[in-house]
C-alpha positions as CSV (number, residue, x, y, z in Angstrom):
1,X,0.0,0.0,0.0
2,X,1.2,3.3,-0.2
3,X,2.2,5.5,2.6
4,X,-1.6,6.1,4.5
5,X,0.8,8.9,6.9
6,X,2.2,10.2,3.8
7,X,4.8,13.2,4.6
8,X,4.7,12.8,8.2
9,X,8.3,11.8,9.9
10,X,9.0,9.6,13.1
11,X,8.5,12.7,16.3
12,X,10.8,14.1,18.0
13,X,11.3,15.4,21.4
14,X,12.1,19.8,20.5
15,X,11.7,20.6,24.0
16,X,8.8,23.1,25.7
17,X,9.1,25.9,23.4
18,X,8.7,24.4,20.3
19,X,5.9,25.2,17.8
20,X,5.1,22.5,15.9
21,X,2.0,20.1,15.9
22,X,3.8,17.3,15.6
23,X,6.3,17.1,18.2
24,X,7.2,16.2,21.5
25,X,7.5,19.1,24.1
26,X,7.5,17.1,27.1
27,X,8.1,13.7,26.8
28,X,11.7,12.7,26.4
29,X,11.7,9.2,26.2
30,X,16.0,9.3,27.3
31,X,15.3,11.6,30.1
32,X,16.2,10.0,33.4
33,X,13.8,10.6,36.4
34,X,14.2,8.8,39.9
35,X,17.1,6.9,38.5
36,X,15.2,5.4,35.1
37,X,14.3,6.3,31.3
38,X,10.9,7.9,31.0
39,X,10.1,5.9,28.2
40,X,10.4,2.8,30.9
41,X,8.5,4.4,33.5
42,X,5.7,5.5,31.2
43,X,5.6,2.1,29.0
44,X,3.1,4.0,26.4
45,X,1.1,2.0,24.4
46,X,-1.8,2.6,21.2
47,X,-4.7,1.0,21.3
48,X,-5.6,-0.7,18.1
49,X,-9.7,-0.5,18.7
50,X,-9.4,2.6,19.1
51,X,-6.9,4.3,16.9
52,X,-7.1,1.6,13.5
53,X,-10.7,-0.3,13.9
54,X,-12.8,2.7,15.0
55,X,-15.0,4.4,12.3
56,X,-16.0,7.6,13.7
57,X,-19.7,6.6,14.5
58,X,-21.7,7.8,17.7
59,X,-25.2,6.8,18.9
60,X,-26.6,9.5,16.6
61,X,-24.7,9.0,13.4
62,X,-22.8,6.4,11.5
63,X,-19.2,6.3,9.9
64,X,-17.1,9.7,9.2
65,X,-13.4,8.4,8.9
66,X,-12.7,6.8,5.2
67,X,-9.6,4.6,5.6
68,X,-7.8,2.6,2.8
69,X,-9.2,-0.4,4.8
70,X,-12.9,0.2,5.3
71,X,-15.1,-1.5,4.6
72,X,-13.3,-4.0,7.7
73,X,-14.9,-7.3,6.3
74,X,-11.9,-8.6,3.6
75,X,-8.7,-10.1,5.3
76,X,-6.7,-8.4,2.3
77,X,-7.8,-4.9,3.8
78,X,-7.4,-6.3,7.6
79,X,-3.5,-6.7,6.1
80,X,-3.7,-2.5,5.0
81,X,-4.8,-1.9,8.4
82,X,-1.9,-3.2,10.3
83,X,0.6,-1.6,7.7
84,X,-1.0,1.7,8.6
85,X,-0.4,0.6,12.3
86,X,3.0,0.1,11.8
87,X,3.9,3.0,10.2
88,X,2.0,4.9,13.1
89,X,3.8,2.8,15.7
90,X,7.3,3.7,13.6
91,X,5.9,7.5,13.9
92,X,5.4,7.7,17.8
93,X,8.0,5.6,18.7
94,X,6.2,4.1,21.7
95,X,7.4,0.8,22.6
96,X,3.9,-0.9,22.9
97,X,0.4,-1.6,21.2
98,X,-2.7,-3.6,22.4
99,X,-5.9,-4.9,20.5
100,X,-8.8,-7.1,21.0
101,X,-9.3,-9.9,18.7
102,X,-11.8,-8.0,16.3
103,X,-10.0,-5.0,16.0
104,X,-7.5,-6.8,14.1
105,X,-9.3,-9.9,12.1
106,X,-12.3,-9.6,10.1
107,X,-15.2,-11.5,11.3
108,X,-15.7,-15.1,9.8
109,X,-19.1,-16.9,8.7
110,X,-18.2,-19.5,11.7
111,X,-15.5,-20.1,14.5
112,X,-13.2,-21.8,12.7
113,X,-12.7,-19.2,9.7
114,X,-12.9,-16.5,12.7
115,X,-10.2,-18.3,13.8
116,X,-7.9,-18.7,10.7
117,X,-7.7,-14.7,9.7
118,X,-6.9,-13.7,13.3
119,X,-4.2,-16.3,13.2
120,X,-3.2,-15.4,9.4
121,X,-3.6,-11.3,11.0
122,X,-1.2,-12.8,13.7
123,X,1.4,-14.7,11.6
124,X,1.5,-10.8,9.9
125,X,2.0,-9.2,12.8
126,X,5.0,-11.5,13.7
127,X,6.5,-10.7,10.2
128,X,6.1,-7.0,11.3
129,X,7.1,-6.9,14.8
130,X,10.4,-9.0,14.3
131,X,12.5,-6.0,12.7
132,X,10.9,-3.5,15.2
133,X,11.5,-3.0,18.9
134,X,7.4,-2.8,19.0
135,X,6.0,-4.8,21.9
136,X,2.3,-6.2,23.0
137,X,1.5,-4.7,26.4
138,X,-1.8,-7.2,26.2
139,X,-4.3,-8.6,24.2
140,X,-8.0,-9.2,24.9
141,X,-11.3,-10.5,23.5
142,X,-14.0,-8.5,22.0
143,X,-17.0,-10.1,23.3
144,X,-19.4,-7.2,23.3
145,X,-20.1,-6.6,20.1
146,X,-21.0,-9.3,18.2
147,X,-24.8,-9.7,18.6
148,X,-23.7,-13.2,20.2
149,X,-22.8,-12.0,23.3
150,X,-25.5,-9.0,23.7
151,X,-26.5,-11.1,26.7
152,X,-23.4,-11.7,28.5
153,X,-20.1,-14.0,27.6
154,X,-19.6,-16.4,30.7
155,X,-22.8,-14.7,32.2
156,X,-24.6,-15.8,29.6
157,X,-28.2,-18.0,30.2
158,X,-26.8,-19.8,27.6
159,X,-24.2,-22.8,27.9
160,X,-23.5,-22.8,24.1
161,X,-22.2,-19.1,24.9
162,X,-20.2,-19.8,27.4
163,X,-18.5,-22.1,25.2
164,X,-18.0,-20.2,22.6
165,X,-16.5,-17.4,24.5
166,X,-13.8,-19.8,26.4
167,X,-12.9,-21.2,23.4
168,X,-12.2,-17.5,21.9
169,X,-10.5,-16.5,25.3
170,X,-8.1,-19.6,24.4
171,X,-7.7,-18.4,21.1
172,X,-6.5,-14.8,22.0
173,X,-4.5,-16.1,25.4
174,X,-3.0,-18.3,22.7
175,X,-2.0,-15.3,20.5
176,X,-0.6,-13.4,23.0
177,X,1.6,-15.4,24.3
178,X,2.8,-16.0,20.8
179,X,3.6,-12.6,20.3
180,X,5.3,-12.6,23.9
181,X,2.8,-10.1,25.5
182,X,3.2,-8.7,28.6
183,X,-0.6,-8.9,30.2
184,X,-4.0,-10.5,29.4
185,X,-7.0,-8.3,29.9
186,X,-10.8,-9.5,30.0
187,X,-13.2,-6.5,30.4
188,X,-16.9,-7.6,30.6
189,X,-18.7,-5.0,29.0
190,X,-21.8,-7.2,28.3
191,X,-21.0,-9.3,32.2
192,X,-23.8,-7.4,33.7
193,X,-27.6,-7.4,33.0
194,X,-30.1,-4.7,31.4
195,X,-33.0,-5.7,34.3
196,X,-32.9,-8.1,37.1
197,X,-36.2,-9.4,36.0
198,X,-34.9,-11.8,33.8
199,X,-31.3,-12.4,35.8
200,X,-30.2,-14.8,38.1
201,X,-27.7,-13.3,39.7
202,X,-25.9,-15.5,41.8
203,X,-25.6,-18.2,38.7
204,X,-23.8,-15.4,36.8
205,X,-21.1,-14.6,39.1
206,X,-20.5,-17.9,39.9
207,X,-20.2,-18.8,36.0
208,X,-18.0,-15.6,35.7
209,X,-15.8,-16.9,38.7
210,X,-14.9,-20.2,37.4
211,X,-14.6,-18.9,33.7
212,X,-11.7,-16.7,35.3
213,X,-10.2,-19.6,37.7
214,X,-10.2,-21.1,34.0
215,X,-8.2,-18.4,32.2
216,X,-5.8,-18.8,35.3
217,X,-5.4,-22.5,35.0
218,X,-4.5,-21.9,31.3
219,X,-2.2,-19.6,31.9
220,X,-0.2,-21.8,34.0
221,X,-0.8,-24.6,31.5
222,X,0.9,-22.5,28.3
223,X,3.9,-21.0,30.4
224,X,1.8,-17.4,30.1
225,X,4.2,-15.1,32.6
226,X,2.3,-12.5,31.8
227,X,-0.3,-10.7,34.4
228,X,-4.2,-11.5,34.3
229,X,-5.7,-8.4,34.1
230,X,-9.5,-7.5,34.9
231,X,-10.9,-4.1,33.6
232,X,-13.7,-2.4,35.8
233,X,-16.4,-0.2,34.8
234,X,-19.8,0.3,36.5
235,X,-22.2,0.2,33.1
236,X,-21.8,1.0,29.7
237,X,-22.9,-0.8,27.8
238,X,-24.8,-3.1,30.0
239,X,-27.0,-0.8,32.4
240,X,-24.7,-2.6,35.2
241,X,-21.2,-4.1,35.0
242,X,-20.6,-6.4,37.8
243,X,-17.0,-5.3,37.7
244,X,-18.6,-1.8,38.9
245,X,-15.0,-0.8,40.5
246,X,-11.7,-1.8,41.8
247,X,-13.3,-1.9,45.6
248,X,-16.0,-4.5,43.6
249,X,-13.3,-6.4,41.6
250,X,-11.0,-7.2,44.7
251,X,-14.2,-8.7,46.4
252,X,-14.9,-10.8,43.7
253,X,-11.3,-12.4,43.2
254,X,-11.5,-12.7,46.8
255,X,-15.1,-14.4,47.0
256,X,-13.3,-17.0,44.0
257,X,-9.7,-17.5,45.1
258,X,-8.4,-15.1,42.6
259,X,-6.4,-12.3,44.9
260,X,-3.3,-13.4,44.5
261,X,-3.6,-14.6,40.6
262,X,-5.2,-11.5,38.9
263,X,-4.4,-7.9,39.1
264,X,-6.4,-4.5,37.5
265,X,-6.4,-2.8,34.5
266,X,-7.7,0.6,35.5
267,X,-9.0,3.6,33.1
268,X,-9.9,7.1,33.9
269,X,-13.0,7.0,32.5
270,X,-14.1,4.2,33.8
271,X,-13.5,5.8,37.4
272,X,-15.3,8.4,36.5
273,X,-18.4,6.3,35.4
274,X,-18.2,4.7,38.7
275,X,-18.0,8.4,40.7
276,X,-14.8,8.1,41.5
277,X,-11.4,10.3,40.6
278,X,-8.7,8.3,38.9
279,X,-6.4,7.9,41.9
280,X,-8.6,6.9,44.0
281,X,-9.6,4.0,42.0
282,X,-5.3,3.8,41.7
283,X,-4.9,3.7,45.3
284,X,-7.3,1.4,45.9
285,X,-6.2,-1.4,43.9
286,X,-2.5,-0.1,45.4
287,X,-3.8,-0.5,48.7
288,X,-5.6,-3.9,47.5
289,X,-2.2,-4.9,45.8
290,X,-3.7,-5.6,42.9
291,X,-2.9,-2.4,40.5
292,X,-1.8,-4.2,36.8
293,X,-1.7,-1.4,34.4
294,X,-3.2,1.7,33.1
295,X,-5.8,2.8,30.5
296,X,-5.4,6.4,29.9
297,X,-8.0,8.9,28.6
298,X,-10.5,11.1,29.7
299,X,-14.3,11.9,30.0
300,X,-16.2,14.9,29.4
301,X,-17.7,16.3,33.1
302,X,-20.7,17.1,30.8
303,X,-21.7,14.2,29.3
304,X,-23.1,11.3,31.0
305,X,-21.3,8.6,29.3
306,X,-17.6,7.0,28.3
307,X,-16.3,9.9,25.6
308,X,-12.9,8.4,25.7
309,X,-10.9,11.4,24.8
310,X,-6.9,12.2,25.0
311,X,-5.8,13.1,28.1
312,X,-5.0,17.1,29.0
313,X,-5.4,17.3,32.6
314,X,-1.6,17.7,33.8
315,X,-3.0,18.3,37.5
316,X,-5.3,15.0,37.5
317,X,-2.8,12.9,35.6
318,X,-0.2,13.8,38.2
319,X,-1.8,12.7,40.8
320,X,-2.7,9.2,39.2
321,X,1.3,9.0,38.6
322,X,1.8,9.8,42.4
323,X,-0.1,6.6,43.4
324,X,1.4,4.6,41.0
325,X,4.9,5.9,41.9
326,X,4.0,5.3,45.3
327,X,3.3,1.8,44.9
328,X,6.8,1.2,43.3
329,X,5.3,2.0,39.3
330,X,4.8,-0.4,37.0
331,X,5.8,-3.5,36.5
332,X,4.4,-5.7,33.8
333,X,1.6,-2.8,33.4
334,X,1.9,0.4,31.8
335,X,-0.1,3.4,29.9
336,X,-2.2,2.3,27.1
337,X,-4.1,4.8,25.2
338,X,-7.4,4.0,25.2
339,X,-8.7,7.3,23.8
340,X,-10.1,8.2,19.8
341,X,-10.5,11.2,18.0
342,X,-13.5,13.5,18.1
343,X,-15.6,12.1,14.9
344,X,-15.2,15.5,13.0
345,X,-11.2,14.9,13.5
346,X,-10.8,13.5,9.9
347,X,-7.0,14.1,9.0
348,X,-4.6,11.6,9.3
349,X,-2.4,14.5,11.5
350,X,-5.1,14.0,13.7
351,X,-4.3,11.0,15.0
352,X,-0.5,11.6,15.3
353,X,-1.4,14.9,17.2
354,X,-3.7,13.3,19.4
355,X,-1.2,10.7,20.8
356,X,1.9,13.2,20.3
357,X,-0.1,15.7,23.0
358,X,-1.6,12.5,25.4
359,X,2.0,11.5,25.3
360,X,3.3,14.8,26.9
361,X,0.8,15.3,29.3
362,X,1.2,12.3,30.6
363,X,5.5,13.3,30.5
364,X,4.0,16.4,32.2
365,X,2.4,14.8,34.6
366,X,4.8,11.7,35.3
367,X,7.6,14.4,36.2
368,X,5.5,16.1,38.5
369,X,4.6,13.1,40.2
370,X,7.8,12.1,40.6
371,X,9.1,15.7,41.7
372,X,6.4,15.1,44.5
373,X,7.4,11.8,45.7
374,X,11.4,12.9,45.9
375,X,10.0,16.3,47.6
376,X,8.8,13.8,50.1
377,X,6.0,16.9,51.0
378,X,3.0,14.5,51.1
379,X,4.3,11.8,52.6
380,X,5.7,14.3,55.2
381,X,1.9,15.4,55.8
382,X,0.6,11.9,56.0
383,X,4.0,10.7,58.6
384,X,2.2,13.8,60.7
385,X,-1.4,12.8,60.3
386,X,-0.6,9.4,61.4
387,X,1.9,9.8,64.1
388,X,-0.4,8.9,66.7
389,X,-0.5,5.8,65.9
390,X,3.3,4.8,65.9
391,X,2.8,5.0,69.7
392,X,3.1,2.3,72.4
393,X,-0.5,2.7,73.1
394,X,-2.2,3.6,70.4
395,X,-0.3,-0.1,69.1
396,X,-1.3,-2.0,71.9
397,X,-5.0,-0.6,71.4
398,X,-5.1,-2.8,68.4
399,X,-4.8,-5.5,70.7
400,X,-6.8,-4.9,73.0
401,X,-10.7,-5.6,73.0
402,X,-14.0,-3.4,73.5
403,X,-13.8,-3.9,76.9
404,X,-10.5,-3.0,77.7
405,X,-10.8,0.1,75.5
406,X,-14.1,0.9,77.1
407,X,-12.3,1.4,80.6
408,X,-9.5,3.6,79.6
409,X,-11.6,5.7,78.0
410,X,-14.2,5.8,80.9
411,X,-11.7,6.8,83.2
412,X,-11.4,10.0,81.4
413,X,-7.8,9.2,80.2
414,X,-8.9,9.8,76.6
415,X,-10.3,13.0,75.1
416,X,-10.0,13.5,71.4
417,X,-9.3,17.2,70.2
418,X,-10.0,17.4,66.5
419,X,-7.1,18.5,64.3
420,X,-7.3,20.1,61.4
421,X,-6.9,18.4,58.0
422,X,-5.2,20.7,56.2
423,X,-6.7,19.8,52.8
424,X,-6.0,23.6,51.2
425,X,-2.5,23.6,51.9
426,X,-2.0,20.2,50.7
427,X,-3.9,21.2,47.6
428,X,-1.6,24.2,47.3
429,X,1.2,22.2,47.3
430,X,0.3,20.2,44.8
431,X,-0.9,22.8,42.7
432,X,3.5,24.2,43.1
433,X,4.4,21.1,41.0
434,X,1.8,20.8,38.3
């Protein structure tokens, strides 16, 4: 094919005061920050769905992007489309990419010629990947769209479902070990239910728990060193997602034996869906120790539902950063674009700026971060907060019982003065940094 980002060369870092569209001002992918590349820190990755397979559609209105490979039903065009996303990998120089099976494959009449263009789509990839230093962060299943699953994938009433989604699962765990991938995720956009009137509840999660204790066993089975990966959101589309949040996720792992086998993949949006701020859902799943990676976008406050834009909230993005920093940053994880153009974005620069400016604020925001944690300010406030508790008592308190805590405080040996919170100075300080 010919060149689809015709004219458009590999970006470069030019440093803050720069003018151009289509270069880095912030991120530095050789810059070293608390002793390590940024680019390793960061671990950036494009999302395939997203940035290749999506056609510019909404709710309201259909296709607006027209792309060498479009219509996506021809195997032949499927090959176009991952020549175009090798060229745009070559252009960002980001050392990772993600996609779900149907982002990548045209779908087949049946399973089995499903099955052989996502492994002919696979074999190319191979091909493409071997003189590159371009890197699978994780693959995953579509198993939302298809009109099969519109009533769940292991949740499904249906056996014959259930089937058919392990035996895709198997399929894509398959190809991503192939490709030596670094995570598996499983997001269960359809795991949920439209009413309760026609739902059994229980039966679901309990189908959903042993599907995932069977991912796990496969895992183990292939050699997979990768991470397991589960992907909250609260709804969207299902009117409710039984992997509502990180808080929700932990408890079901821990209601199936899975706490100590599966980890999170956690998006901004999806936090935001949930009424929650980024870090928080970050810090729980630190706290939880089961934070896995990163998707990185935004929503609009406006709008009710997943908008999945670029990032450019340095403030917010820093403090997502902090709490991964603070939990030692990632390790087989890392920041995976899942974020598309506006649908009246129709030039191929588009899409190159779009990742070129997510890319630095997230630099922006990294190196704030990590000016924070070395500042030690925070952690200073929290060593404060806490410092009651370091003491003799307040550890032998912990155990003690109702009783015995009942007395001393009867006696008139404890009376609580509140202290203040400081929250607007803490807020000012953060606000020095970002």
């Amino acid at each position: 094919m010919s060149s689809f980002f015709e004219g458009i060369s590999p970006i470069k870092y030019e440093g803050p005061d720069s003018s151009s569209d289509l270069a880095f001002r912030h991120y530095n992918p050789d810059e070293i920050i608390l002793g390590k590349r940024m680019e390793e820190h960061l671990r950036f990755a494009v999302a395939y769905w997203h940035s290749l397979a999506w056609e510019g559609g909404d709710p309201f209105g259909g296709q607006t992007f027209e792309r060498p490979w479009h219509p996506q039903d021809d195997l032949g065009r499927a090959k176009v489309k991952a020549d175009a996303a090798f060229e745009l990998f070559d252009i960002l120089g980001q050392p990772y990419f993600c996609w779900h099976d149907a982002d990548i494959r045209p779908e087949g009449e049946d399973f089995a010629q499903s099955l052989y263009n996502f492994e002919t789509i696979i074999d190319y990839f191979e091909e493409k990947m071997a003189p590159r230093d371009i890197r699978l962060l994780w693959g995953t299943a579509n198993m939302f769209s298809h009109r099969r699953w519109m009533s769940g994938a292991s949740t499904n009433p249906d056996p014959d479902v259930f089937a058919y989604s392990a035996a895709t699962v198997k399929t894509c765990m398959d190809a991503t070990h192939r490709l030596k991938g670094e995570n598996y995720v499983l997001w269960g956009g359809r795991e949920g239910y439209e009413t309760l009137l026609n739902t059994d509840m229980g039966r679901e999660l309990d189908h959903m728990g042993r599907f995932l204790n069977m991912v796990v066993d496969y895992k183990h089975k292939i050699g997979f060193t990768g991470a397991i990966l589960v992907e909250p959101k609260p709804q969207e589309p299902s009117k409710h997602q039984y992997d509502f949040d990180a808080a929700t996720c932990y408890g079901f792992l821990q209601k199936y034996g899975l706490e100590n086998e599966v980890k999170l993949n956690l998006e901004q949006g999806h936090a935001i869906l949930a009424g929650h701020s980024f870090e928080h859902e970050i810090a729980t799943a630190a706290a939880l120790g089961v934070l896995g990676s990163i998707d990185m976008n935004r929503n609009d406050y406006q709008s009710g539902w997943d908008t999945d834009q670029f990032p450019n909230n340095t403030p917010e993005v820093a403090l997502a950063y902090y709490h991964i920093l603070k939990d030692g940053g990632f390790t087989s994880g890392g920041t995976n674009f899942d974020a598309k153009l506006r649908r009246q974005s129709l030039d191929v620069e588009d899409l190159v700026a779009a990742h070129i400016g997510g890319m630095d604020i997230c630099a922006r925001g990294f190196k704030a971060a990590a000016a924070m944690l070395e500042d030690g300010g925070l952690e200073l406030a929290l060593t404060e907060r806490y410092a009651g508790w370091d003491s003799a008592e307040a550890k032998a308190m912990l155990g003690s019982d109702l009783d015995g805590i009942f007395a001393q405080v009867k006696s008139g040996k404890i009376a609580p003065q509140p202290r203040s919170g400081r929250q607007e100075i803490l807020e000012n300080y953060v606000n020095r940094f970002v």
